[in-house]
C-alpha positions, 0 to 999 in steps of 0.5 A: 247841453249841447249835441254833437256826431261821433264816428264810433261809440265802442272802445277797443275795450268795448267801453261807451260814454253816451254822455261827456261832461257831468253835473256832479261836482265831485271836487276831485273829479280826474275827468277835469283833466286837461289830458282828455282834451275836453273842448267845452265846459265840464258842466256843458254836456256833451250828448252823442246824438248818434250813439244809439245807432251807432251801439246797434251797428257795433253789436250786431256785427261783432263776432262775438258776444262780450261785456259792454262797459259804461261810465269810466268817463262820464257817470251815465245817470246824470240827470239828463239821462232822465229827460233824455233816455239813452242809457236806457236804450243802449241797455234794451240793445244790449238786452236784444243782442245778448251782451253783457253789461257793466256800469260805474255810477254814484247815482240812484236813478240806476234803480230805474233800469232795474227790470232791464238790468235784471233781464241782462243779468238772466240772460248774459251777465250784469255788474252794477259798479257803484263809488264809495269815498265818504261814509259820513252823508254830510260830508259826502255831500260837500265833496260829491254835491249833485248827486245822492249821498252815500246812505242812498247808494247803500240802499241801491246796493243793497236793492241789487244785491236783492234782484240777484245782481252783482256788484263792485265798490270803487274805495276811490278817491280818499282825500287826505286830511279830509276822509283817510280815517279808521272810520270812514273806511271801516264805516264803508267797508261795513257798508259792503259786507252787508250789502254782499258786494263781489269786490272792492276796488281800491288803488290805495289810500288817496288821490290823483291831481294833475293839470285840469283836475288839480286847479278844480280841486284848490278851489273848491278845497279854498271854499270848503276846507280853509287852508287844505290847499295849502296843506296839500302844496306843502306836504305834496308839492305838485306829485302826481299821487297824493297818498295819505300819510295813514296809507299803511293802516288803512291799506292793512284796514281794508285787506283784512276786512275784505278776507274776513269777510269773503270780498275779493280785494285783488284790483286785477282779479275784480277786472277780470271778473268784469270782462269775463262774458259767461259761456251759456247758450246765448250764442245758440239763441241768434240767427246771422245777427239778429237780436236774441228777441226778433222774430225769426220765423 
């Protein structure tokens, strides 16, 4: 771990990572790649010491009231989080000014903020983003090792789905000749039907590697998977996408499972959904910036 000031923490699409870097170990990670020009070790995390206040700076000025992403870089619950906290605030800043909130993890520790999450969603709007790639614990467990299985992360959706929070399953990555099969996907897929999911995100059947992630990956494949680096060189080269042979199938697999079962499938439809702040009377509830909380008398 290691501290460092930004000059901002919003992107123009109003995304934040608190955190860079992760202790996950996922093998496929894309964050691994050189085009985001991490400067420090993946497993050295990088804490934005100034990102709180630089998050209160951002939300009290804006004009207007929007969603607040987190966790496309970095997953925000690593274990750090726990010691460290500044999820957590950056949630009640959100909570105090009115925002909404959308956050991608793999983790478990979400469920910490439940009552947090619960109160943006009363007040604004709240999207719990949760990855799925392995229906098989014990496998999930090699290729995503540092954080809870997939059974686990079925039990945080369905824990949402109780607390009245939607959610969106990421089917993303499927490793060819690891998980690209009947059963993984359906397994998932069953998954999501009955924890209620709004959507499933899927950009089909495999995976991206290029420079950064894709040496990470042939190692890790080398150590877990004899002879899949080989595999992949042969039947890939060095393409960019890497699409499972079973793409067709699976693909016709998962469109009509999710109509069946009333779970919006359409990738732009689902991102819509996400950036959309709903009109309620929030906006009549402030005073010239002032948190939605504060005392106004």
């Amino acid at each position: 771990m290691h501290y460092v000031k930004v000059k901002g923490i919003l992107s123009s699409k109003n995304g934040m990572n608190l955190y860079r870097g992760c202790s996950h170990g996922c093998i496929y990670c894309d964050s691994r790649s050189v085009c985001y020009h991490m400067e420090h070790d993946f497993e050295d995390i990088e804490v934005k010491e100034n990102a709180i206040e630089l998050l209160e700076y951002a939300l009290r000025h804006k004009r207007k009231r929007c969603m607040i992403g987190t966790g496309s870089m970095t997953d925000p619950y690593i274990p750090l989080e726990m010691k460290l906290g500044n999820v957590r605030r950056a949630l009640q800043l959100i909570y105090d000014y009115g925002f909404g909130v959308t956050v991608i993890t793999k983790s478990d520790r979400i469920l910490r903020d439940l009552d947090l999450l619960q109160k943006i969603n009363e007040r604004a709007k709240c999207v719990v983003q949760m990855t799925l790639t392995t229906y098989d614990d014990k496998l999930c467990r090699k290729i995503e090792p540092n954080v809870c299985a997939t059974g686990e992360r079925f039990a945080v959706l369905k824990r949402l789905r109780d607390a009245g929070i939607p959610t969106v399953v990421w089917l993303s990555p499927i490793l060819p000749f690891v998980n690209d099969t009947e059963e993984n996907i359906s397994g998932i897929l069953n998954m999501c039907v009955e924890a209620k999911v709004y959507g499933v995100i899927c950009f089909g059947m495999g995976l991206t590697l290029r420079e950064g992630n894709r040496e990470y990956f042939y190692e890790q494949s080398d150590r877990l998977f004899p002879g899949l680096k080989e595999t992949y060189i042969r039947t890939y080269g060095n393409q960019y996408v890497a699409e499972s042979r079973e793409n067709s199938r699976l693909m016709k697999l998962f469109s009509e499972t999710c109509s069946k079962n009333g779970i919006v499938h359409d990738n732009e439809q689902i991102f819509r959904y996400l950036s959309e702040f709903p009109e309620n009377d929030a906006e009549q509830l402030s005073l010239f910036g002032l948190p939605l909380s504060a005392d106004l008398h």
